[in-house]
C-alpha positions in Angstrom: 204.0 -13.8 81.2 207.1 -11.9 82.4 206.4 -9.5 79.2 202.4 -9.1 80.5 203.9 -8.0 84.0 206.3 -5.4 82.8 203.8 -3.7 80.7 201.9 -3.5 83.5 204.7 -1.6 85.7 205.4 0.3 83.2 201.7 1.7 82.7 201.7 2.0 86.6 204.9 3.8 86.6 203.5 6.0 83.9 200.5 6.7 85.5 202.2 7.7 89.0 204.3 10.4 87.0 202.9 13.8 86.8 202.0 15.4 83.4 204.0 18.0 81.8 202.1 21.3 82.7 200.7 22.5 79.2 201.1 26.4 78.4 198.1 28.2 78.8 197.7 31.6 77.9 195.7 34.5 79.9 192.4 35.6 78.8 192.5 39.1 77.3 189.8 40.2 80.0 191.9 39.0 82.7 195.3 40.9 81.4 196.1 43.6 83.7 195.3 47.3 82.6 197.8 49.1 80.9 198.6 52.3 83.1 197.2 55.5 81.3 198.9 58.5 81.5 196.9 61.1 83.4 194.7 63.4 81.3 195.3 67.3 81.7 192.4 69.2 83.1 190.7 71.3 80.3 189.7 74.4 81.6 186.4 76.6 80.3 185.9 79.7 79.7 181.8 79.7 80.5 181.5 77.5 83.7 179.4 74.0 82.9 176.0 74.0 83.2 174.0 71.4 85.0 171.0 69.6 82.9 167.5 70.8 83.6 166.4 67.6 85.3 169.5 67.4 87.2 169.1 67.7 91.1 171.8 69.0 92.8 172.9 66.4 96.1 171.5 67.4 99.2 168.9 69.4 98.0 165.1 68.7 97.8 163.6 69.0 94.5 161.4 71.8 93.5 157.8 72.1 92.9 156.7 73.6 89.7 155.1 77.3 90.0 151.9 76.0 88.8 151.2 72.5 90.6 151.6 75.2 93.8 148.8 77.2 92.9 146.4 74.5 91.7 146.9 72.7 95.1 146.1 76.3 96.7 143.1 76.7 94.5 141.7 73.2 95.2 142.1 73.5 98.6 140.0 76.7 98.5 137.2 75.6 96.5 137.0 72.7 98.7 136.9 75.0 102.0 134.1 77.4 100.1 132.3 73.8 99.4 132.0 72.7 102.8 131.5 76.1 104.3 128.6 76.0 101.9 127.4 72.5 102.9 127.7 72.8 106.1 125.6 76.1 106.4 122.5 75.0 104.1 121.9 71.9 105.6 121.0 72.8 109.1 118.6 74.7 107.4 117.6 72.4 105.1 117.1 70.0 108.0 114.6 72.9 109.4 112.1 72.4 107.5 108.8 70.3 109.2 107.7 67.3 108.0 104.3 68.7 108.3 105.1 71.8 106.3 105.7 69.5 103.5 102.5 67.8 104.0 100.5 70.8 104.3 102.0 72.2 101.0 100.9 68.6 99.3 97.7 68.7 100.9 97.5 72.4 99.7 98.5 71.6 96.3 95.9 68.4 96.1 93.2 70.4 97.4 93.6 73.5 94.6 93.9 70.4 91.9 90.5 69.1 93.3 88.3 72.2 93.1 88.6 72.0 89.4 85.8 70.9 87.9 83.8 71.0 84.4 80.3 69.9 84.1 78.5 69.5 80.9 76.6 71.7 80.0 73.2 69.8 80.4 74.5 69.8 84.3 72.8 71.9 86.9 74.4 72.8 90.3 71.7 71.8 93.0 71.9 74.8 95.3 70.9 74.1 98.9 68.5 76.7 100.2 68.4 77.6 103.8 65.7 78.9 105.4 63.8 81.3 103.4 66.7 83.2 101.6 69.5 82.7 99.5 72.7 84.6 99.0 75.0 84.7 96.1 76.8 87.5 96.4 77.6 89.8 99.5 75.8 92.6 98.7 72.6 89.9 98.8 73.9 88.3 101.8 73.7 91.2 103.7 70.3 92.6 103.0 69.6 89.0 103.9 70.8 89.7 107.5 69.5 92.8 107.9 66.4 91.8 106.8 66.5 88.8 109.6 67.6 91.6 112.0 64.5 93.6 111.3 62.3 91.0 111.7 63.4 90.0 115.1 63.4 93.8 116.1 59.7 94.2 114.9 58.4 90.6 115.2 57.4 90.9 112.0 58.6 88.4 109.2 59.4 89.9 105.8 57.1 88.6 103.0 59.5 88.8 100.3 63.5 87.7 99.0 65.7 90.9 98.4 66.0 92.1 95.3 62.0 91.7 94.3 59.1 94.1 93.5 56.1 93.7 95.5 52.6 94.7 96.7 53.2 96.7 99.7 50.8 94.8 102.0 50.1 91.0 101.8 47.4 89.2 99.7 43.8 89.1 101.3 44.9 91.7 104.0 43.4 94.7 101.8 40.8 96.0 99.4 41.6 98.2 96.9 39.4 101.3 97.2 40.7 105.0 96.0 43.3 105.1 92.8 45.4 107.6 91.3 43.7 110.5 90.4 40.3 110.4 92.2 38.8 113.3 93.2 39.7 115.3 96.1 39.0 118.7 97.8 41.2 121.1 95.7 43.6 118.7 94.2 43.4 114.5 93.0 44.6 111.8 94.6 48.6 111.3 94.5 48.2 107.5 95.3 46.6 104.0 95.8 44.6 103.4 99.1 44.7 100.1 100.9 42.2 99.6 103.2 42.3 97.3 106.1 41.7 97.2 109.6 43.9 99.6 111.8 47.5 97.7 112.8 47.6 95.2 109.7 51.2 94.9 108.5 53.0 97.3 105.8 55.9 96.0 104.4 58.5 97.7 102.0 57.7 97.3 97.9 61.2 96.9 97.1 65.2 97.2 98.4 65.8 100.8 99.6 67.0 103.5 102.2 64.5 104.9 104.5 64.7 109.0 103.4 61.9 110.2 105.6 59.9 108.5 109.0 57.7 111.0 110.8 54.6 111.1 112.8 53.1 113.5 111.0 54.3 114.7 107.5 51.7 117.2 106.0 48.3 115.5 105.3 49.7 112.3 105.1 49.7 111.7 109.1 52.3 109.0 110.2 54.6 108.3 107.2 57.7 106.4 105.8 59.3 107.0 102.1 62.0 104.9 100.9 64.2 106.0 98.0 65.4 102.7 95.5 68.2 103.0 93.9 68.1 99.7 92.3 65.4 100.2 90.5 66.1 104.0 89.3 68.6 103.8 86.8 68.4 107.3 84.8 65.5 108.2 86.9 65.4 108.4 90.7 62.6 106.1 92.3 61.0 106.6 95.7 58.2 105.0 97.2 55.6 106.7 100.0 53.6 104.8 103.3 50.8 106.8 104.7 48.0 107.1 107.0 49.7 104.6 109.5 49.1 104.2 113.2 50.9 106.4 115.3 53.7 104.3 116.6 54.0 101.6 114.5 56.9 103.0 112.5 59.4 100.3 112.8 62.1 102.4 110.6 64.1 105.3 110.6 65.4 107.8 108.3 68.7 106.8 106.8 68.2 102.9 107.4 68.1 100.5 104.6 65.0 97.9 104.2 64.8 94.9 101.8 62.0 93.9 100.0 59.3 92.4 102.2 60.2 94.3 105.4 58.3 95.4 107.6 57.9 98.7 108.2 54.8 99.5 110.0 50.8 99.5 110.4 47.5 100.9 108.6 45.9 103.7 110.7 43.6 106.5 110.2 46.6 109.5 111.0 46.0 112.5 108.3 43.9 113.9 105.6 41.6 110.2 105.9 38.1 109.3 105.9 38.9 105.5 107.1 41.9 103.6 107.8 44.0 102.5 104.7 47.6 102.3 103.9 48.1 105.8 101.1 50.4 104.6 99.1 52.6 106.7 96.2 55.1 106.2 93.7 57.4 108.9 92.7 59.6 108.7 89.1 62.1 111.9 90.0 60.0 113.4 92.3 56.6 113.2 90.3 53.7 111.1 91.5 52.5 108.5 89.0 50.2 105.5 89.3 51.0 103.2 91.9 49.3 100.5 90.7 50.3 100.4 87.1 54.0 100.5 88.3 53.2 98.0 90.5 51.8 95.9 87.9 54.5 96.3 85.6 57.4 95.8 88.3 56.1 92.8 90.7 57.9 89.6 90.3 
């Protein structure tokens, strides 16, 4: 027991006594440097030269030469571009609504006159009145043709453009031809007859070249020159024996077909009242009626 307890003093004793410090050596990081001897300074002959990308302290870097001038060049294309813009759309803007539907309409209108029939297909052709016109040359011997017969009261008995008797049918009798016998001469003509004052009416489209009240033996007479109908040979028609004032003509007016022009007398070289009628081929009298015959339609 006495043994147990002095063990025990002597572990107490042991622990209560500090440990011999153990040697520990300093970390070759944790040395302290080792002076160095200062370095001389080792002068150049060609003074050092900074690296290209270096930037000197204190100083703003450099743009390149050419990032400067695109940047200038953008920014003036982009200036042109709006300067651009901004003019040609106000006047863009300017133009109507309407004006755009006009041209649409315009354009569907030109697309819808075009047409192809087949060639069993006839036009129907709406007539008005008692002409029709086709061209302006026919419209206009339509109208004056109209104007004459509200002048004269007269209407004509014939469409421009036709050949045909010079008085109406059942309003004459044919009585003297071309070539009878005469005092001294034959007959230059076809007679008519019929009562004084019924209608004479132009044979075919013409200008009047001669209206007089008295024209050698013929009395009261009208001739009409027809160009239409002359081709290589000038054609010319002649109205005699009419009444004296019943010329509804004058010299240098144009008649259409049909017209009338004035009225059977008994004026002249006459025996009764008739309408003389003559038909020259370059100023030579032939027969009236055979012409007529071959020409009417």
């Amino acid at each position: 027991m006495a043994a147990r307890r002095r063990d025990a003093r002597t572990a107490q004793s042991a622990e209560a006594r500090p440990s011999a410090a153990i040697p520990v050596h300093p970390i070759a990081d944790e040395l302290p440097p080792i002076p160095q001897a200062p370095q001389p300074a080792i002068r150049s002959a060609a003074p050092a030269q900074p690296a290209a990308h270096a930037v000197p302290r204190g100083t703003a870097p450099r743009r390149r030469l050419g990032a400067k001038n695109l940047s200038r060049s953008t920014g003036a294309a982009l200036a042109i571009s709006a300067l651009v813009v901004g003019t040609a759309l106000p006047a863009i803007g300017m133009v109507r609504a309407s004006d755009t539907t006009h041209g649409a309409t315009a354009a569907s209108d030109i697309r819808a006159q075009s047409f192809t029939a087949a060639s069993g297909v006839l036009p129907d052709v709406q007539v008005h009145g008692t002409f029709t016109a086709t061209t302006p040359t026919e419209l206009s011997a339509m109208q004056a043709a109209t104007a004459a017969a509200e002048r004269s009261g007269v209407a004509s008995i014939a469409k421009p453009g036709q050949v045909i008797y010079p008085m109406a049918a059942g309003s004459y009798t044919l009585t003297d031809g071309f070539g009878a016998a005469r005092t001294g001469r034959s007959h230059m003509g076809q007679d008519f007859a019929a009562p004084i004052g019924t209608p004479i009416y132009a044979a075919a489209d013409g200008c009047v070249t001669l209206s007089s009240e008295s024209y050698q033996g013929y009395g009261v007479t009208v001739e009409i020159a027809h160009p239409a109908l002359s081709g290589a040979n000038a054609v010319s028609t002649l109205y005699g024996h009419m009444t004296y004032g019943s010329r509804a003509v004058q010299a240098g007016e144009c008649v259409t077909a049909g017209q009338y022009i004035g009225r059977v007398g008994d004026t002249g070289w006459t025996v009764g009242s008739c309408l003389h009628f003559e038909v020259h081929i370059n100023d030579s009298a032939i027969d009236p009626l055979a012409w007529l015959e071959s020409n009417v339609f």
